[in-house]
Backbone as a printed PyTorch tensor [residue, N CA C, xyz], in Angstrom:
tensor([[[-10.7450,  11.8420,  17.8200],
         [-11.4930,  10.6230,  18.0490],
         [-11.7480,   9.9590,  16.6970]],

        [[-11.6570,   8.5940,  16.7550],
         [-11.8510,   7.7200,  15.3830],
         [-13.2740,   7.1650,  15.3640]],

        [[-13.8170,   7.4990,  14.6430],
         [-15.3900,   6.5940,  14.2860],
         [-15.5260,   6.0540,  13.2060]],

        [[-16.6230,   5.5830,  13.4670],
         [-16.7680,   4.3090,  11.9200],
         [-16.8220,   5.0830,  10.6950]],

        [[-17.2050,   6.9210,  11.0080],
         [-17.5080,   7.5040,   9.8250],
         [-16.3000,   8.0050,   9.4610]],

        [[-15.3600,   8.1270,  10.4810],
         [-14.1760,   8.9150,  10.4650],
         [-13.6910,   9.5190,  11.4600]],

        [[-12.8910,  10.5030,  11.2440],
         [-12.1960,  11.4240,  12.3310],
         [-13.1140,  12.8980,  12.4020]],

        [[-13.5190,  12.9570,  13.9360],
         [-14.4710,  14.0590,  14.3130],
         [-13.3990,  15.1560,  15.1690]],

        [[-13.1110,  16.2510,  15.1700],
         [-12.3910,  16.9990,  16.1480],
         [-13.6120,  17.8110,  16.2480]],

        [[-13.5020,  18.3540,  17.2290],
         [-14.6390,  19.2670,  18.0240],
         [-15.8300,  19.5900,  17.0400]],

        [[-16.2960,  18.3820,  17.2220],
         [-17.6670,  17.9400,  15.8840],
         [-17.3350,  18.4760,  15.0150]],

        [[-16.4880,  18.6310,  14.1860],
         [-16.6320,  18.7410,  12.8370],
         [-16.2030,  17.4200,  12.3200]],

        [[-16.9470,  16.7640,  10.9740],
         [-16.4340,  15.7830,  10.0610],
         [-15.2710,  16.1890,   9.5110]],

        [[-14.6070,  15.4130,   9.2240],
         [-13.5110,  15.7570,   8.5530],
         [-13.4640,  14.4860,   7.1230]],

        [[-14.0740,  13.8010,   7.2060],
         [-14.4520,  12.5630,   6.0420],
         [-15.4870,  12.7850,   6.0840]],

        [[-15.8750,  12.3570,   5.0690],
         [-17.0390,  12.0840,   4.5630],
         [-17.8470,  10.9220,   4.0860]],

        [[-16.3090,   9.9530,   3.5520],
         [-16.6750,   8.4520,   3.4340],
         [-16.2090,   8.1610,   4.6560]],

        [[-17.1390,   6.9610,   4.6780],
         [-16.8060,   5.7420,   6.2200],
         [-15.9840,   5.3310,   5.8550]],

        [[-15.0550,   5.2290,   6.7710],
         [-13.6350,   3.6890,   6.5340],
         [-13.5310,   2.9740,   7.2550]],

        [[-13.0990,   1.8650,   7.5270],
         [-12.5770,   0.7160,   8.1180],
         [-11.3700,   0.9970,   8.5910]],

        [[-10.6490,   0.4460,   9.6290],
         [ -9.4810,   0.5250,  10.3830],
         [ -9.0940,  -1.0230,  10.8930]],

        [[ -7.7450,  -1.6500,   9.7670],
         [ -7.6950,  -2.8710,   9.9620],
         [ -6.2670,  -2.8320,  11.1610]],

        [[ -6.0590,  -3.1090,  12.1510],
         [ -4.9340,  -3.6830,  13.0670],
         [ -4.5530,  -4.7920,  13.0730]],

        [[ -3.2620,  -5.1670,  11.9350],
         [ -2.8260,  -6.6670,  11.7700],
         [ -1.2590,  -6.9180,  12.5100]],

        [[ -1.3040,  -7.8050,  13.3140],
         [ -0.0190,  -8.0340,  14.0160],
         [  0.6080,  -8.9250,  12.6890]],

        [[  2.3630,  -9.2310,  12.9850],
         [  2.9800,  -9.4440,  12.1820],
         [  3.2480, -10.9020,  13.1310]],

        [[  2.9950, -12.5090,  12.2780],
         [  3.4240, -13.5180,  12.6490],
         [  5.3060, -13.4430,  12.7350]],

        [[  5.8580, -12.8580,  12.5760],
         [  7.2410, -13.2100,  13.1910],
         [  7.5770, -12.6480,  14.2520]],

        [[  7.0190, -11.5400,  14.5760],
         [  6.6100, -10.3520,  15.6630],
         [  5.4980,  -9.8130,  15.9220]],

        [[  4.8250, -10.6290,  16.7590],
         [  3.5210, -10.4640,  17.1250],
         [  3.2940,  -9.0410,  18.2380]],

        [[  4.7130,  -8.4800,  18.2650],
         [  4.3110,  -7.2560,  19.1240],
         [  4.2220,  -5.6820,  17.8260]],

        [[  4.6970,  -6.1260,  16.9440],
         [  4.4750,  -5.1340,  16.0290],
         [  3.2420,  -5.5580,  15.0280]],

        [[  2.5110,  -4.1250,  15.0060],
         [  1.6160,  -3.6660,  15.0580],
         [  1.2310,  -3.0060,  13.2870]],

        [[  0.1240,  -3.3130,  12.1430],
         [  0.2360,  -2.5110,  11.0530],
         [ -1.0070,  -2.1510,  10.9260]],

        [[ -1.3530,  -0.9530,  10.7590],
         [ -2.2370,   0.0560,  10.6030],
         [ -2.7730,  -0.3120,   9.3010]],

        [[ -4.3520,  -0.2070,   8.6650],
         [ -4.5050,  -0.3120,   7.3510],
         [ -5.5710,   0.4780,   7.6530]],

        [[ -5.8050,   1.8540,   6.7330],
         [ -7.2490,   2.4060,   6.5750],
         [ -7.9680,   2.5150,   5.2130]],

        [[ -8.9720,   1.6390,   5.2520],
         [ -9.7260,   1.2260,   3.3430],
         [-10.3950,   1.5030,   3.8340]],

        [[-11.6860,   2.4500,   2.7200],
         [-13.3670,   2.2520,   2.2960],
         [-13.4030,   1.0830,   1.8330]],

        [[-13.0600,  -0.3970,   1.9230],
         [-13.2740,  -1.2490,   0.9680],
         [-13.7680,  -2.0680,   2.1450]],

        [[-15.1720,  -2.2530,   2.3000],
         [-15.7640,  -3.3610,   3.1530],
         [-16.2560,  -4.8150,   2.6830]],

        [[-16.3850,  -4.8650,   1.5850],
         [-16.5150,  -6.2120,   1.1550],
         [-15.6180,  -7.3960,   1.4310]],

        [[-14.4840,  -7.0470,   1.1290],
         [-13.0910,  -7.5240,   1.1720],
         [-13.1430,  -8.0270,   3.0980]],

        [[-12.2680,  -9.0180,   3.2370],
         [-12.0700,  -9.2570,   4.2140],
         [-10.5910,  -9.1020,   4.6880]],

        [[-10.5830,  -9.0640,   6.3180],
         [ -9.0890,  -7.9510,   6.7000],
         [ -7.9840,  -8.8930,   5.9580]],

        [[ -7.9740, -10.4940,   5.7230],
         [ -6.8650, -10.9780,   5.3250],
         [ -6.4430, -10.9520,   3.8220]],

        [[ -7.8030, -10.0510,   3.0620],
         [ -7.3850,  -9.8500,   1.8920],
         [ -6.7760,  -8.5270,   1.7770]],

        [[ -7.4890,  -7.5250,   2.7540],
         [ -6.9250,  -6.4540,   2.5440],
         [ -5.3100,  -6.0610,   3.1090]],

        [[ -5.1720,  -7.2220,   4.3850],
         [ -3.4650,  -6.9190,   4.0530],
         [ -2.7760,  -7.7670,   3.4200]],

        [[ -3.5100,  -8.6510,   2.5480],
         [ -2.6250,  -9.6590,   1.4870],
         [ -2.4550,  -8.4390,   0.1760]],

        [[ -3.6450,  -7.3690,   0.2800],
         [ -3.4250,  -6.3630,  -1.2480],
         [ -2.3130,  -5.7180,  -0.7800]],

        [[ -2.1760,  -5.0860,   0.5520],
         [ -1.0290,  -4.1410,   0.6440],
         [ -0.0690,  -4.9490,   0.9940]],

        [[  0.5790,  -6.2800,   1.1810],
         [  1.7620,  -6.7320,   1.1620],
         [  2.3440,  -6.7790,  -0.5620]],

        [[  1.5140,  -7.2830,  -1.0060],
         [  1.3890,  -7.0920,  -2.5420],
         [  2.1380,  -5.4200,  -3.4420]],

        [[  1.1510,  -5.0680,  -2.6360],
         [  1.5390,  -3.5790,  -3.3980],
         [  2.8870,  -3.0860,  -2.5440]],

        [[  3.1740,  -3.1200,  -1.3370],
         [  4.2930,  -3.0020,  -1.2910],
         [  5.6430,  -3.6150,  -1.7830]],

        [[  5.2640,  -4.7590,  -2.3410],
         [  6.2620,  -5.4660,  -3.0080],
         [  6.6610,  -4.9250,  -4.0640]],

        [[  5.7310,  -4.2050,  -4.8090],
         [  5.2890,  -3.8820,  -6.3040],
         [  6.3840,  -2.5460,  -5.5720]],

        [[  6.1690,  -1.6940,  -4.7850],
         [  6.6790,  -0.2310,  -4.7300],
         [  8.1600,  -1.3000,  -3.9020]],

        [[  8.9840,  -1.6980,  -3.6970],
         [ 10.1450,  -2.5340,  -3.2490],
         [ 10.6290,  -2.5730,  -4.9100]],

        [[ 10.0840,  -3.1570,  -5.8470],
         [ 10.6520,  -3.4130,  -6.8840],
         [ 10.6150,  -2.3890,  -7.7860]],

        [[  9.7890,  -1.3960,  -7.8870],
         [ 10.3980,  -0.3250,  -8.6240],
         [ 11.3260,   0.6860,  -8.3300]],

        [[ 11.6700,   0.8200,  -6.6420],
         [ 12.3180,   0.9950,  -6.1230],
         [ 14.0470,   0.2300,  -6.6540]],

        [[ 14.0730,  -0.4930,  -6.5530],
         [ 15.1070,  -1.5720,  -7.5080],
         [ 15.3260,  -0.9150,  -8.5160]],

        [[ 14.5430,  -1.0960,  -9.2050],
         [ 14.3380,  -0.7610, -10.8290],
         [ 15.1570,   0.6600, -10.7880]],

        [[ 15.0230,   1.3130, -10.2920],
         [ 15.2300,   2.8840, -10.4130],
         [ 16.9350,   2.9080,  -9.9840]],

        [[ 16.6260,   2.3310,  -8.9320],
         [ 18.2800,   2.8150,  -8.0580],
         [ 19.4300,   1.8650,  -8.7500]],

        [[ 19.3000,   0.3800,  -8.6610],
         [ 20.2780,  -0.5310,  -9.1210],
         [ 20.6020,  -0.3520, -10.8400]],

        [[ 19.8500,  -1.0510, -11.7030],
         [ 20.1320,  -0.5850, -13.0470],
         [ 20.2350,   0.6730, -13.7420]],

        [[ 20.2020,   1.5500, -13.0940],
         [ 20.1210,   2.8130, -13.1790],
         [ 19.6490,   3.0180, -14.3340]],

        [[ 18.1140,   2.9990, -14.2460],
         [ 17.0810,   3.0620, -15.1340],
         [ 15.9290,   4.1090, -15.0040]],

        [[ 16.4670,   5.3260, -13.8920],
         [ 15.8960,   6.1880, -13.6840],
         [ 14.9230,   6.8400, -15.0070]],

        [[ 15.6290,   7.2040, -15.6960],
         [ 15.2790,   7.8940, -17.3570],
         [ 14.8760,   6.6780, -17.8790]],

        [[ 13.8790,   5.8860, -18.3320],
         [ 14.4900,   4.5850, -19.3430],
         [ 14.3250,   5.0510, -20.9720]],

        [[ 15.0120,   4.9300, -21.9110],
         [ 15.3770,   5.4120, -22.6150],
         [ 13.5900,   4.8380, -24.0680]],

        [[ 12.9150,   3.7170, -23.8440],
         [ 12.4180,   2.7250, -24.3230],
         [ 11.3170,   2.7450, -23.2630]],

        [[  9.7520,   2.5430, -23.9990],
         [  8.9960,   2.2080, -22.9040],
         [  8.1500,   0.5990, -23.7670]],

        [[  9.4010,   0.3410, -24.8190],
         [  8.5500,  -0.7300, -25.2460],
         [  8.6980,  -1.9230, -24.8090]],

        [[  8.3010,  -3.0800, -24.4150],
         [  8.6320,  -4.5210, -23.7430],
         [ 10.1330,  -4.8170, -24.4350]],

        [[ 10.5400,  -4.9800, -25.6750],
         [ 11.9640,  -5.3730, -25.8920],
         [ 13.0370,  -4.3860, -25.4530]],

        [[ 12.2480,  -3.1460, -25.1030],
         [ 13.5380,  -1.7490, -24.5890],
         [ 13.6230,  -1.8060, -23.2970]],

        [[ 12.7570,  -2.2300, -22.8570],
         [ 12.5720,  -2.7480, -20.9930],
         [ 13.4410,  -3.6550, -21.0770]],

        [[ 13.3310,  -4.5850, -21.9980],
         [ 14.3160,  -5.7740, -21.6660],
         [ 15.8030,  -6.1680, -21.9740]],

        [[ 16.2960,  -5.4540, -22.5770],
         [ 17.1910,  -4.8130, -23.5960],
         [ 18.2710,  -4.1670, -21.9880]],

        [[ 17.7430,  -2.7850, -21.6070],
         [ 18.0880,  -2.0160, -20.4600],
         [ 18.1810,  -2.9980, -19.0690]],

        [[ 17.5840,  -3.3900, -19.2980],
         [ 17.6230,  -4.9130, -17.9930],
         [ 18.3700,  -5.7940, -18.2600]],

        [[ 18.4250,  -6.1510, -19.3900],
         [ 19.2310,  -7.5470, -19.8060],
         [ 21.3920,  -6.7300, -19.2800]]])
């Protein structure tokens, strides 16, 4: 069972922080369905799946980074050796 505090199985807590449980449908496919679970209540649900479209973009492009330039190892972690290996 899901509660505002968390997940209870035969009363035991299993969290301890409260979380939120955001359910955002997808405007091109409004039958699919995305799960988001944050402690972050301030935030409102359209920021919190504007952070994780975000951050998945961010994990899409290092993803890139790794496989295409084959930059697994990078040899340089300084801005002109990043760019250098990229270029």
């Amino acid at each position: 069972m899901i509660t505002k505090k968390g997940i209870k199985r035969h009363g035991v807590e299993l969290v301890e922080e409260p979380f939120r449980l955001i359910i955002a449908c997808s405007k091109d496919e409004p039958e699919k369905q995305f799960w988001f679970i944050t402690n972050e209540f301030a935030l409102t649900a359209k920021d919190i799946t504007d952070a994780y479209k975000c951050r998945w973009d961010i994990e899409v492009f290092f993803r890139f980074i790794k496989q295409e330039p084959n930059v697994s190892h990078p040899v340089s972690l300084n801005k002109n050796g990043i760019e250098v290996m990229l270029y």
